[in-house]
Structures are given as structure tokens and as C-alpha cells.
PDB file of N, CA, C and O in Angstrom, chain B, residues numbered from 101:
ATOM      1  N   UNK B 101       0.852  -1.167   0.000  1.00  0.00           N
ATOM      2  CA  UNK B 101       0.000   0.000   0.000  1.00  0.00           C
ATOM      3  C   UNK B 101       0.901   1.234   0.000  1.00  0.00           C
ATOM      4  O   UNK B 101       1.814   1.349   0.818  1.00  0.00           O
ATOM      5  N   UNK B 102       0.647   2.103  -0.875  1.00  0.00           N
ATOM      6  CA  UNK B 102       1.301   3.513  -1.017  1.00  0.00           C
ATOM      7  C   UNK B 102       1.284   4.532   0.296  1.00  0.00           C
ATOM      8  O   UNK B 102       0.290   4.658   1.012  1.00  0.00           O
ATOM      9  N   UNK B 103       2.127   5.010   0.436  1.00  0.00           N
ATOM     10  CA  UNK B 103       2.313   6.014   1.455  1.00  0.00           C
ATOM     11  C   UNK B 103       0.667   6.700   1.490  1.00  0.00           C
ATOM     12  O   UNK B 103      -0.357   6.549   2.156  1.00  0.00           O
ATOM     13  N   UNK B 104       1.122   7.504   0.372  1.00  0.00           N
ATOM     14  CA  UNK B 104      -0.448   8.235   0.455  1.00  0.00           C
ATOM     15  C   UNK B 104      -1.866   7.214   0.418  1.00  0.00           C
ATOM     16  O   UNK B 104      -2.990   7.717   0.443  1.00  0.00           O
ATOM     17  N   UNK B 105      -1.683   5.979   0.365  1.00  0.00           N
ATOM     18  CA  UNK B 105      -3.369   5.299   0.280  1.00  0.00           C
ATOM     19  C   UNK B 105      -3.344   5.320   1.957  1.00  0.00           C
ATOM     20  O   UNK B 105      -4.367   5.597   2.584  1.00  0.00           O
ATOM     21  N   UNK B 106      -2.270   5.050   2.520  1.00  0.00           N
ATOM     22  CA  UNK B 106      -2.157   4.731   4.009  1.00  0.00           C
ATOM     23  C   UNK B 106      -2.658   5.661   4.302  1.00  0.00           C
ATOM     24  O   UNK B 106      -3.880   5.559   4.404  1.00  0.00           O
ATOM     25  N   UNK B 107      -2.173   6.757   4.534  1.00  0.00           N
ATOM     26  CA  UNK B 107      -2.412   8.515   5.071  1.00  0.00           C
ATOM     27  C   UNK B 107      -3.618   8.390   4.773  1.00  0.00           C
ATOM     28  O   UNK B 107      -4.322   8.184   5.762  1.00  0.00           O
ATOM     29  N   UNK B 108      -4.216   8.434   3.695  1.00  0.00           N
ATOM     30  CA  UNK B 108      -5.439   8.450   3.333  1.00  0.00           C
ATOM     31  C   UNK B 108      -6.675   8.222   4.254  1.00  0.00           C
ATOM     32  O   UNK B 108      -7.590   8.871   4.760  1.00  0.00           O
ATOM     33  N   UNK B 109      -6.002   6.406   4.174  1.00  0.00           N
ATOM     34  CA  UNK B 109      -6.932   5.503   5.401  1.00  0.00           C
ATOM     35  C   UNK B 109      -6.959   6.202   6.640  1.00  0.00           C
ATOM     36  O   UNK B 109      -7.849   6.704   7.327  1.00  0.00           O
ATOM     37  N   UNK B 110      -5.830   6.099   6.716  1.00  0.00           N
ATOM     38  CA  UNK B 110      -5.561   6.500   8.775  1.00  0.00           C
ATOM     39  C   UNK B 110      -6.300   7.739   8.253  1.00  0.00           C
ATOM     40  O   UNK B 110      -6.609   8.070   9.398  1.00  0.00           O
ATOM     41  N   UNK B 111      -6.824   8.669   7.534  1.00  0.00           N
ATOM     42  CA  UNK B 111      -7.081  10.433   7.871  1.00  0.00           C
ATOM     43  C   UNK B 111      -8.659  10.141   8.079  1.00  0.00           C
ATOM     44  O   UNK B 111      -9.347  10.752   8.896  1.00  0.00           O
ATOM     45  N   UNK B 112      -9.164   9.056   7.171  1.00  0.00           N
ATOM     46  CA  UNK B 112     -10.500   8.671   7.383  1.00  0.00           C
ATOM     47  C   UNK B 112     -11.119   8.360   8.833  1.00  0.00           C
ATOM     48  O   UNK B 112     -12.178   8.609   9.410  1.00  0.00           O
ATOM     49  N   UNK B 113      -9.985   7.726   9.110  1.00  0.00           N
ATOM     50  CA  UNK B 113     -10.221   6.643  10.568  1.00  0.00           C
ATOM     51  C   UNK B 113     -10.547   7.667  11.636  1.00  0.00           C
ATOM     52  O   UNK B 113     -11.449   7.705  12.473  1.00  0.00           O
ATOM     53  N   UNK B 114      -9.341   8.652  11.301  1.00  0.00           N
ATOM     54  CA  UNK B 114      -9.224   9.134  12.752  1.00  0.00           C
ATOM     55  C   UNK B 114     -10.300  10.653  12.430  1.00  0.00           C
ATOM     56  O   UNK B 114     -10.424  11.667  13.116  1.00  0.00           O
ATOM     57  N   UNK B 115     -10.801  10.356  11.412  1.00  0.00           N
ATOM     58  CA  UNK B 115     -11.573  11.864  11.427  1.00  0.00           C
ATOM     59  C   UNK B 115     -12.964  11.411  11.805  1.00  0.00           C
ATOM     60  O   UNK B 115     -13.691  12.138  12.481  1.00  0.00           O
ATOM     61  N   UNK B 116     -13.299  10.362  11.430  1.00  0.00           N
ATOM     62  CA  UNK B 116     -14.537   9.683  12.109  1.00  0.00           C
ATOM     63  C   UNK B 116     -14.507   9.466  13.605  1.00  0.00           C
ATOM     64  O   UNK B 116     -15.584   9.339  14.188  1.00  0.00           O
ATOM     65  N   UNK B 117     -13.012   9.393  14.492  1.00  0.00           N
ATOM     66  CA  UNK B 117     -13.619   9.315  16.467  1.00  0.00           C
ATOM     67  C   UNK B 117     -13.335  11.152  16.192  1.00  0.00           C
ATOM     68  O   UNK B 117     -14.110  11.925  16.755  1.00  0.00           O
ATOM     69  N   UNK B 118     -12.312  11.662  15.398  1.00  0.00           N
ATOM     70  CA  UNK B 118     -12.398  13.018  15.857  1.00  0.00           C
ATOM     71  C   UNK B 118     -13.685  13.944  15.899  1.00  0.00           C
ATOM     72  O   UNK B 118     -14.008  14.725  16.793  1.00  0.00           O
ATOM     73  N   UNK B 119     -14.192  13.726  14.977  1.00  0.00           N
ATOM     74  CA  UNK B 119     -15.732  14.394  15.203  1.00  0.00           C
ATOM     75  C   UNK B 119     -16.474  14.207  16.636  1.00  0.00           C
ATOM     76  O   UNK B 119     -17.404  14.932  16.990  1.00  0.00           O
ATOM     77  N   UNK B 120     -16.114  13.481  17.167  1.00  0.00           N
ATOM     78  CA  UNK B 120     -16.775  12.807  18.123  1.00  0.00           C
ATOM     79  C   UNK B 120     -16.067  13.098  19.436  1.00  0.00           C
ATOM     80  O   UNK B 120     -16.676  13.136  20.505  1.00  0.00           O
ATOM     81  N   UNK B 121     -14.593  13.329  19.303  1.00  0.00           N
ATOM     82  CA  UNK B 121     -13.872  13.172  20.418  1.00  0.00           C
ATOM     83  C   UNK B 121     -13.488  15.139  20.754  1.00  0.00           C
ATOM     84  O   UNK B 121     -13.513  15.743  21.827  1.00  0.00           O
ATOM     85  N   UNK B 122     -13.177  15.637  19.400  1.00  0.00           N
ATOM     86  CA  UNK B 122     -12.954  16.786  19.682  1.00  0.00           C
ATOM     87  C   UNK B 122     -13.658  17.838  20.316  1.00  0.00           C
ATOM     88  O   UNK B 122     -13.200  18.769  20.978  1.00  0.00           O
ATOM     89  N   UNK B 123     -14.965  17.539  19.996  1.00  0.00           N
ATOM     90  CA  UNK B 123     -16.288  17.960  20.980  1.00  0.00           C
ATOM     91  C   UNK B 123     -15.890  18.186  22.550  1.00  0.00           C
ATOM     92  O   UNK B 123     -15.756  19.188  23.253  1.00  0.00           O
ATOM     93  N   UNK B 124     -15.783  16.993  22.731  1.00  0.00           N
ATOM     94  CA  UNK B 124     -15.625  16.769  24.336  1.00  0.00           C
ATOM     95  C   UNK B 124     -14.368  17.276  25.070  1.00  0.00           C
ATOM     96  O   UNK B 124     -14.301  17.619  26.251  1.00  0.00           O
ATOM     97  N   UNK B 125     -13.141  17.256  23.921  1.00  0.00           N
ATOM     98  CA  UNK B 125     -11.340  17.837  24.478  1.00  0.00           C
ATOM     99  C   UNK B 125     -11.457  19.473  23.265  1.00  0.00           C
ATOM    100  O   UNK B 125     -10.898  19.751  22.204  1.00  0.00           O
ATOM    101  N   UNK B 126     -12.463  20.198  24.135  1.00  0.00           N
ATOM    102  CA  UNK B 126     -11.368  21.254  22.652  1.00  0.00           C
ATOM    103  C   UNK B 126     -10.418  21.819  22.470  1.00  0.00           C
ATOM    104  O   UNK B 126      -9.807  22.112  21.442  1.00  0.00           O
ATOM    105  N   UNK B 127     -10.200  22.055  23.831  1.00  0.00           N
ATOM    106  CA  UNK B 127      -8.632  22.510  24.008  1.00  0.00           C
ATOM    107  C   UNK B 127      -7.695  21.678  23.205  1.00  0.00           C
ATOM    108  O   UNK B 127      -7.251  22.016  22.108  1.00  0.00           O
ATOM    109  N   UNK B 128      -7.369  20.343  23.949  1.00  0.00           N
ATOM    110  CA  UNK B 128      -6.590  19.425  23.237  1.00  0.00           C
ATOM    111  C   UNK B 128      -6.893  19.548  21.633  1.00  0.00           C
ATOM    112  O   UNK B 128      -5.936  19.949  20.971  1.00  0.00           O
ATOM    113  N   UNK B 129      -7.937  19.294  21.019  1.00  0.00           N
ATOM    114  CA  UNK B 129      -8.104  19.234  20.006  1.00  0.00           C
ATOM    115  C   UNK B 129      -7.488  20.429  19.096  1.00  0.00           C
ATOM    116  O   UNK B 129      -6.897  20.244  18.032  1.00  0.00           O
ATOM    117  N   UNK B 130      -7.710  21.578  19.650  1.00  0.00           N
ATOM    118  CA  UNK B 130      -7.282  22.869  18.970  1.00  0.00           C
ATOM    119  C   UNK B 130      -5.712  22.938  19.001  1.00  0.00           C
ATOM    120  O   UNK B 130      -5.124  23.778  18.319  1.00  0.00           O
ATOM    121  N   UNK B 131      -4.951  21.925  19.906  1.00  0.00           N
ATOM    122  CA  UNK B 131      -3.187  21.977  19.637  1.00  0.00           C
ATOM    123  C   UNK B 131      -2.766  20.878  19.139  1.00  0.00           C
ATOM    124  O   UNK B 131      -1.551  20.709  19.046  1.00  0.00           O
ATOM    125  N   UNK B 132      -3.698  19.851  18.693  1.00  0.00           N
ATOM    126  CA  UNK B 132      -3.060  18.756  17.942  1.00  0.00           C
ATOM    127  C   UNK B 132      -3.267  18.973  16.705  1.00  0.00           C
ATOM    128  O   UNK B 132      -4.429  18.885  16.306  1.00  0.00           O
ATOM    129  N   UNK B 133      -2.251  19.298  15.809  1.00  0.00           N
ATOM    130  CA  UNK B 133      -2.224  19.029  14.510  1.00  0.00           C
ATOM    131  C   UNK B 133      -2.501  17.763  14.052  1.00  0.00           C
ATOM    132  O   UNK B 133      -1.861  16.757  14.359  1.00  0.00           O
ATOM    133  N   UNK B 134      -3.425  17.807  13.340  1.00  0.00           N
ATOM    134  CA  UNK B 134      -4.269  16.327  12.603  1.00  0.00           C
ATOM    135  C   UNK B 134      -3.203  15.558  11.824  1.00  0.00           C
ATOM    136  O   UNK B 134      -2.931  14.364  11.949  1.00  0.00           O
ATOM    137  N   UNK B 135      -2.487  16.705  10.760  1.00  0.00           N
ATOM    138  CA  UNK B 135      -1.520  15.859   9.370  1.00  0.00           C
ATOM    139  C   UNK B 135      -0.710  15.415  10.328  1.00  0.00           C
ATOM    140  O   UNK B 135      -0.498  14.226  10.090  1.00  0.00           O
ATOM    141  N   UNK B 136       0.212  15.971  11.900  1.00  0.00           N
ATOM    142  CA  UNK B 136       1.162  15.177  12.451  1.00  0.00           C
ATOM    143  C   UNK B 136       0.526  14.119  13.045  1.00  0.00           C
ATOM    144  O   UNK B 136       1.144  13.054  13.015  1.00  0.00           O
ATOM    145  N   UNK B 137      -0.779  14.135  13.692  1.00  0.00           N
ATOM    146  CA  UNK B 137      -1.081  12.848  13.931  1.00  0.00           C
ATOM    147  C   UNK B 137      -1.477  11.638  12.828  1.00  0.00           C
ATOM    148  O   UNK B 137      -1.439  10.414  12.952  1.00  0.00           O
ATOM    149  N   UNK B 138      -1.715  12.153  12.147  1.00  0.00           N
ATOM    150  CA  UNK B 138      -1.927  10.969  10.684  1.00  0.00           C
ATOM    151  C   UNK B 138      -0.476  10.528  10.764  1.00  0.00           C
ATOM    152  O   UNK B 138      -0.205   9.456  11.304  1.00  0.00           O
ATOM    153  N   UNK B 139       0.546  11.370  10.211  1.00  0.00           N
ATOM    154  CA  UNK B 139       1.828  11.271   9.674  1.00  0.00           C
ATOM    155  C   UNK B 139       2.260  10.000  10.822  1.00  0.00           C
ATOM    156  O   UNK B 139       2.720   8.925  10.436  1.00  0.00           O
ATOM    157  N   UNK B 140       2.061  10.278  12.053  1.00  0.00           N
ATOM    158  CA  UNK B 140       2.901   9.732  13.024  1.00  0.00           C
ATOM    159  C   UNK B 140       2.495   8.179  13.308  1.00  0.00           C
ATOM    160  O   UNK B 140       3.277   7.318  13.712  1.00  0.00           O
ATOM    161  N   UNK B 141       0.954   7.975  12.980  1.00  0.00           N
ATOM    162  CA  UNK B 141       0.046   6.929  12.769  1.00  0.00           C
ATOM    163  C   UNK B 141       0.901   5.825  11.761  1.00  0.00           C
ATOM    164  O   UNK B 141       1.291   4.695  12.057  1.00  0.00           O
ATOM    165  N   UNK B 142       1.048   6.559  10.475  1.00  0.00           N
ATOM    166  CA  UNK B 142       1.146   6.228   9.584  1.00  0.00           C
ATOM    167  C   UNK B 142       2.770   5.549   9.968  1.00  0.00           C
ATOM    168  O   UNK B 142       2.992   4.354   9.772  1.00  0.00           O
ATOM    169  N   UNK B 143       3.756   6.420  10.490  1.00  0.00           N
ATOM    170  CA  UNK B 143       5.056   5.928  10.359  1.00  0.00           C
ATOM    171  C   UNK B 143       5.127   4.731  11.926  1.00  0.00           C
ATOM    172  O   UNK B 143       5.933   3.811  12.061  1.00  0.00           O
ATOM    173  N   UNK B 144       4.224   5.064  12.748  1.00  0.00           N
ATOM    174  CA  UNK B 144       4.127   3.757  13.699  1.00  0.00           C
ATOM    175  C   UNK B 144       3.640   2.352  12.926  1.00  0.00           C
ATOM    176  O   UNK B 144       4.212   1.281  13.128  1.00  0.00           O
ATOM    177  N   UNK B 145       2.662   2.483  12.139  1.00  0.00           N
ATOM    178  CA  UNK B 145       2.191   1.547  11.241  1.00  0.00           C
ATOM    179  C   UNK B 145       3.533   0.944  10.276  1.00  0.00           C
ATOM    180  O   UNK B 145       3.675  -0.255  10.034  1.00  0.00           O
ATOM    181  N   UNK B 146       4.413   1.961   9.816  1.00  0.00           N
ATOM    182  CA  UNK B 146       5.136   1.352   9.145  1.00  0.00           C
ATOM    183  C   UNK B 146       6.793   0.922   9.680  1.00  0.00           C
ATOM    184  O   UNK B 146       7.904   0.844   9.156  1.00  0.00           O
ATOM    185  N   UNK B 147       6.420   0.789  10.525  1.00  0.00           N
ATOM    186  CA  UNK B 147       7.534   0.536  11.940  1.00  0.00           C
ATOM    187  C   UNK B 147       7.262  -0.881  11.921  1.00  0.00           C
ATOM    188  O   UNK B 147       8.146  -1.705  11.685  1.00  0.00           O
ATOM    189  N   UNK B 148       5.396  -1.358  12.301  1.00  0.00           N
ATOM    190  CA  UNK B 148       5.398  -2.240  12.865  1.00  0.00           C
ATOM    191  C   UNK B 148       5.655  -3.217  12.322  1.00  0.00           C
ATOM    192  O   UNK B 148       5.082  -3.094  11.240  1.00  0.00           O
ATOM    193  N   UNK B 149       6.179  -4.207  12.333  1.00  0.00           N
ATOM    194  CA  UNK B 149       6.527  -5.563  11.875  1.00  0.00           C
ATOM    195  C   UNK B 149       5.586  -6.395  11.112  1.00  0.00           C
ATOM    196  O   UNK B 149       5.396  -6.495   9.900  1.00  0.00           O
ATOM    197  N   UNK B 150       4.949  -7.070  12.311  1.00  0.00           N
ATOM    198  CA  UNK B 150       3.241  -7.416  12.156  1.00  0.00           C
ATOM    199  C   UNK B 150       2.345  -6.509  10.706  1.00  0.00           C
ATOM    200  O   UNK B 150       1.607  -6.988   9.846  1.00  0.00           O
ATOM    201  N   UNK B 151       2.754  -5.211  10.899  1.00  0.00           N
ATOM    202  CA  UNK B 151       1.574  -4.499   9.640  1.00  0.00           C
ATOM    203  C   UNK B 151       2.704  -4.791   8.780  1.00  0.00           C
ATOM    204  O   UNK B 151       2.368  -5.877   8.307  1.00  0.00           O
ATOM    205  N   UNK B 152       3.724  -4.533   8.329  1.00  0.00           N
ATOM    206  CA  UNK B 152       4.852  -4.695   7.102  1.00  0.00           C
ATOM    207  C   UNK B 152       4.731  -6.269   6.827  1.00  0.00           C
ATOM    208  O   UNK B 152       4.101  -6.730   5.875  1.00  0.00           O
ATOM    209  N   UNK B 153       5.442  -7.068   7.823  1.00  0.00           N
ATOM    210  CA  UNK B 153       4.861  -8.628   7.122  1.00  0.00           C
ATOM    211  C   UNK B 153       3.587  -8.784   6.323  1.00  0.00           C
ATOM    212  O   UNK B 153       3.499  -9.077   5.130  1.00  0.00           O
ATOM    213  N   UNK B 154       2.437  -8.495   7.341  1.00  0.00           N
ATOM    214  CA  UNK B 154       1.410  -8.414   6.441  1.00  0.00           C
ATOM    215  C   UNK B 154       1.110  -7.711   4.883  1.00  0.00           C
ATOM    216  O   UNK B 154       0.392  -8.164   3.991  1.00  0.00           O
ATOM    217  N   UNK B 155       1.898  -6.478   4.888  1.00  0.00           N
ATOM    218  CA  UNK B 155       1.635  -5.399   3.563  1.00  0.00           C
ATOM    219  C   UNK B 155       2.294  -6.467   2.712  1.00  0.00           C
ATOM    220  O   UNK B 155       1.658  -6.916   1.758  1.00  0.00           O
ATOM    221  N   UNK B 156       3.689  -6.977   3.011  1.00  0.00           N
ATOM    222  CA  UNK B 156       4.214  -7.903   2.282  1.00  0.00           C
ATOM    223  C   UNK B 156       3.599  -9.111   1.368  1.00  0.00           C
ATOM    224  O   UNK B 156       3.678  -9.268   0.150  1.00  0.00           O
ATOM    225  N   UNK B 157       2.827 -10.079   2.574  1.00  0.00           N
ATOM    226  CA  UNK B 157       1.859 -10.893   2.192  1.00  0.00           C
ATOM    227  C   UNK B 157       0.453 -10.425   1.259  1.00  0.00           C
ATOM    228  O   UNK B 157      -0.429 -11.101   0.729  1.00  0.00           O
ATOM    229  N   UNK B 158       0.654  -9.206   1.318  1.00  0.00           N
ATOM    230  CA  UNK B 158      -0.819  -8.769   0.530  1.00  0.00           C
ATOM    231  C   UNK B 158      -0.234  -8.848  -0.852  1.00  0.00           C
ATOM    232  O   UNK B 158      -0.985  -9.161  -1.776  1.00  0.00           O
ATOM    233  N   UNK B 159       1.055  -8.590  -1.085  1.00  0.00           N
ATOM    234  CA  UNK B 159       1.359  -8.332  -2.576  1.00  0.00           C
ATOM    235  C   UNK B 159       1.608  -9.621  -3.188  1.00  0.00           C
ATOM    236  O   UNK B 159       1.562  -9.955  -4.372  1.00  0.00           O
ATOM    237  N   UNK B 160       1.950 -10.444  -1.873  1.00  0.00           N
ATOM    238  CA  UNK B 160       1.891 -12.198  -2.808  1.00  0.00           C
ATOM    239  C   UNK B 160       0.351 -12.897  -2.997  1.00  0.00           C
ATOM    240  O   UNK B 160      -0.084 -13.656  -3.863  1.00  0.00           O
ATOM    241  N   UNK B 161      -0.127 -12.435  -2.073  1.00  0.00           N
ATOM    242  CA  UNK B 161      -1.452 -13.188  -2.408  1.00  0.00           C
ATOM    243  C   UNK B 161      -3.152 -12.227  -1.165  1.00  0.00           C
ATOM    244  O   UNK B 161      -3.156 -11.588  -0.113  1.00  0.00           O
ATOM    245  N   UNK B 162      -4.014 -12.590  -1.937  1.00  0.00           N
ATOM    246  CA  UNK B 162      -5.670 -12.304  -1.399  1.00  0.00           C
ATOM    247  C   UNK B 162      -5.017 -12.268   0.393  1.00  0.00           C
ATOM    248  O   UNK B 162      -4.752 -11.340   1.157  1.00  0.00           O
ATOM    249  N   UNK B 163      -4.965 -13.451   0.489  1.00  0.00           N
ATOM    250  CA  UNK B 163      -4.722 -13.622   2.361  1.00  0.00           C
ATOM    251  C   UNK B 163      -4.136 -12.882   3.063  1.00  0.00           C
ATOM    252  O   UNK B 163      -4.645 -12.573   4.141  1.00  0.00           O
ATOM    253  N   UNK B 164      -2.795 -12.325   2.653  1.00  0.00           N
ATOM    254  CA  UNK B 164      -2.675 -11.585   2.602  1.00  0.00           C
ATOM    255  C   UNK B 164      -3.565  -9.953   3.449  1.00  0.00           C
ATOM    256  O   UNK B 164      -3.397  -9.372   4.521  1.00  0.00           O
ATOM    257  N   UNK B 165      -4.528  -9.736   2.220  1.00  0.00           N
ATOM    258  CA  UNK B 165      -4.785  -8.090   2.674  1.00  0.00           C
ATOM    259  C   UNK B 165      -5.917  -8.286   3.132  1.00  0.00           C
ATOM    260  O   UNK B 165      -6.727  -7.367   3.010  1.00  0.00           O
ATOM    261  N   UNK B 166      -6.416  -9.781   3.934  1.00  0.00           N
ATOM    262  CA  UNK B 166      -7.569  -9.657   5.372  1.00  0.00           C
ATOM    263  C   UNK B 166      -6.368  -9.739   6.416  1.00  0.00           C
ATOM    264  O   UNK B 166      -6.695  -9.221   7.484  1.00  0.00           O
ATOM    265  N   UNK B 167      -5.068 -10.244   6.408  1.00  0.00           N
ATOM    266  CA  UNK B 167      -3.870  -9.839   7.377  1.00  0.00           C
ATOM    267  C   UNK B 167      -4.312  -8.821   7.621  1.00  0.00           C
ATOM    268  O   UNK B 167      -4.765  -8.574   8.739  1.00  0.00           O
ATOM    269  N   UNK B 168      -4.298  -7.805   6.470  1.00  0.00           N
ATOM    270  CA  UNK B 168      -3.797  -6.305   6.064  1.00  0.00           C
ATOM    271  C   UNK B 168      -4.848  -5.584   7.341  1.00  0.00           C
ATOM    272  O   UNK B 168      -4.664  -4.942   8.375  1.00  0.00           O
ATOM    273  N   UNK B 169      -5.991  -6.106   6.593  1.00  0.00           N
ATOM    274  CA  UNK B 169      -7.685  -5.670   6.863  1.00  0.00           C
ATOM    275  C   UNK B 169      -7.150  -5.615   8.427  1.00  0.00           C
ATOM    276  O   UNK B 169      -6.903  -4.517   8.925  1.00  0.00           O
ATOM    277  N   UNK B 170      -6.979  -6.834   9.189  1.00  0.00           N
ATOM    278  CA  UNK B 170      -7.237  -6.971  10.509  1.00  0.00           C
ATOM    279  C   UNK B 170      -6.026  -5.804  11.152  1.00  0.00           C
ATOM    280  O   UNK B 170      -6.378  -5.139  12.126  1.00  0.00           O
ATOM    281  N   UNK B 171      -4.684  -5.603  10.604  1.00  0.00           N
ATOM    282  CA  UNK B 171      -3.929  -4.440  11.084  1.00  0.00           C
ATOM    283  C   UNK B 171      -4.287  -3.131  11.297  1.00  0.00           C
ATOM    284  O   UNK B 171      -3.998  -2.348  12.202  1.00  0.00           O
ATOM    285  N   UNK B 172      -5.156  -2.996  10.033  1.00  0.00           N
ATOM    286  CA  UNK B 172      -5.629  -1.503   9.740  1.00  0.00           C
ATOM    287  C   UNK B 172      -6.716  -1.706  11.099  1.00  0.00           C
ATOM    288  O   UNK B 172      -6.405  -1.020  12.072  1.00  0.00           O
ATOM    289  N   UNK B 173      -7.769  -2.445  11.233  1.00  0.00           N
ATOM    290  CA  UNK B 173      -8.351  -2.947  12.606  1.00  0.00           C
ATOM    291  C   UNK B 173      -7.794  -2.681  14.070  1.00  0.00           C
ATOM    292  O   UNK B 173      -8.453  -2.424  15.078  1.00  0.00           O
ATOM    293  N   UNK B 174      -6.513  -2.797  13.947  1.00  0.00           N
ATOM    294  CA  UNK B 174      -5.546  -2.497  15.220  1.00  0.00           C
ATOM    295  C   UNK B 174      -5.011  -1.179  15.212  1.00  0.00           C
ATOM    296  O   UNK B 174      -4.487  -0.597  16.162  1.00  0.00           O
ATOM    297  N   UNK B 175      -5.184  -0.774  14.088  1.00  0.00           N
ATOM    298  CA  UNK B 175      -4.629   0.427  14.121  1.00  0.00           C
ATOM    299  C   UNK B 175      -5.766   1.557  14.709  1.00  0.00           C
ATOM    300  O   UNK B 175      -5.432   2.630  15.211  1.00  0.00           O
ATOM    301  N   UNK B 176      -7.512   0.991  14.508  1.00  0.00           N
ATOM    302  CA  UNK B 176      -8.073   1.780  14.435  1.00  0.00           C
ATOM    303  C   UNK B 176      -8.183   1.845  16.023  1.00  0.00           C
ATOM    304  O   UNK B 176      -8.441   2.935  16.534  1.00  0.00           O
ATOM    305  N   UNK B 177      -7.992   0.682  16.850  1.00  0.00           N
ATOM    306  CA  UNK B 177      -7.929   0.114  18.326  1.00  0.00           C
ATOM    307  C   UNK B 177      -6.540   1.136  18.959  1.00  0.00           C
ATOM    308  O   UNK B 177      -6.435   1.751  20.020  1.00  0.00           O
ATOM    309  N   UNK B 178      -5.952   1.043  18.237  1.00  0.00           N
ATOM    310  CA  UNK B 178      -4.242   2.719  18.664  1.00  0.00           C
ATOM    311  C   UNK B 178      -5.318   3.886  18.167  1.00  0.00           C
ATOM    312  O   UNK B 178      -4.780   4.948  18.482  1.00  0.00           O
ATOM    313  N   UNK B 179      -6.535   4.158  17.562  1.00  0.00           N
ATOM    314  CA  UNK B 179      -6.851   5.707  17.311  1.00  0.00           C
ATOM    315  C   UNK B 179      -7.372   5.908  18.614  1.00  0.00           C
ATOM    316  O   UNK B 179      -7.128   6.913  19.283  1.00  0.00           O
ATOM    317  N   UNK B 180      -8.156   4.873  19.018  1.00  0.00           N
ATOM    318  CA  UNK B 180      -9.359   4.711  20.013  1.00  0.00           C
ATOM    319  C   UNK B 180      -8.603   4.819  21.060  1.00  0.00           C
ATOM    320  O   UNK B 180      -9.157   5.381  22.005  1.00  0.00           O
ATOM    321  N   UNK B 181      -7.438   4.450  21.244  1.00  0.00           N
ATOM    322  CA  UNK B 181      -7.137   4.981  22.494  1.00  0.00           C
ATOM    323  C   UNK B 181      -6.504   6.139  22.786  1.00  0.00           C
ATOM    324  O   UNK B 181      -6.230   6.455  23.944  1.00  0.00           O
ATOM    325  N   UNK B 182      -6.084   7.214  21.247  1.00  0.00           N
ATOM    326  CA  UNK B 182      -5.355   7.837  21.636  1.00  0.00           C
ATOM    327  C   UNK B 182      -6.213   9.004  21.458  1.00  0.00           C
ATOM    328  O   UNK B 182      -5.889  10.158  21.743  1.00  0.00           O
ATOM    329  N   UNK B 183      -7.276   8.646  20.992  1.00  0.00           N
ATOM    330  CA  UNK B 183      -8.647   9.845  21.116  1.00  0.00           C
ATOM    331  C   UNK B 183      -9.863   9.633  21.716  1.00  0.00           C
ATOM    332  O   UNK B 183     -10.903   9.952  21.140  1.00  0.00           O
ATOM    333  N   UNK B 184      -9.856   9.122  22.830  1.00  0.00           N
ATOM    334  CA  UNK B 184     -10.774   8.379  23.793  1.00  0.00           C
ATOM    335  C   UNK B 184     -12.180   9.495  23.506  1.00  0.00           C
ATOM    336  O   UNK B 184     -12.187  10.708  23.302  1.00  0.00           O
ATOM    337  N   UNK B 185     -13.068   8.704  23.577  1.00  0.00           N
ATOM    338  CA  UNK B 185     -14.634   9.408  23.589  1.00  0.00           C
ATOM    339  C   UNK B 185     -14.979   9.683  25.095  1.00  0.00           C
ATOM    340  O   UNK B 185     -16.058  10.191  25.398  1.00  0.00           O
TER     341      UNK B 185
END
């Protein structure tokens, strides 16, 4: 998956609890820059082992990118906690 499809994903993810979360923190919300939290999402994601094996396996085969599916899943489980409702 391309840098930018990633960013992409993660900007989706996290803009769907942010609607939700920024409400409740506005302060916080008003000093976190969104693109550094995507960016930073994105380069923890591509740190992790587990999500890279998997990206790997997606390009050899289908099985692969439900690996993929279930990372992006964990990743959305790291938004949730780092933008608690």
C-alpha cells in the first residue's frame, strides 16, 4: 500500500472518532495538529513488523490483505485509544 493510500486511510479513521472526540477535548483538540497525527500513525504503522509482514503478504497473495484488513483494525484500536470518547 502507497504512502499516500495509508495517510489516506488512517485520515479517514481518525476523522470519524475526531468528530466525536474533539467535541468533548477542545482545548486538546485545537493543539493537535491532525496531518502530524496521521503522519505519526502512519510511520508507527510502518515501523510495525506485524503491519509490514502483512503489507508484504498482501502483494503475494488475497490472504494476505484480510492480514492487512485486521492491522488496519488495530490500528483503528491505537486511534481509540489515543482519542478516547
Amino acid at each position: 500500500m502507497s504512502s499516500q493510500a495509508l495517510s489516506t486511510l488512517i485520515g479517514e479513521k481518525i476523522d470519524v472518532r475526531w468528530s466525536d472526540w474533539a467535541p468533548k477535548h477542545p482545548h486538546l483538540a485545537e493543539a493537535i495538529d491532525r496531518v502530524r497525527l496521521i503522519e505519526s500513525t502512519v510511520k508507527l504503522l510502518r515501523n510495525d513488523p506485524e503491519f509490514v509482514a502483512a503489507m508484504r503478504e498482501a502483494d503475494l497473495d488475497e490472504a494476505g490483505l484480510i492480514k492487512a484488513s485486521r492491522l488496519l483494525e488495530q490500528a483503528e484500536v491505537f486511534i481509540h485509544r489515543l482519542l478516547p470518547v
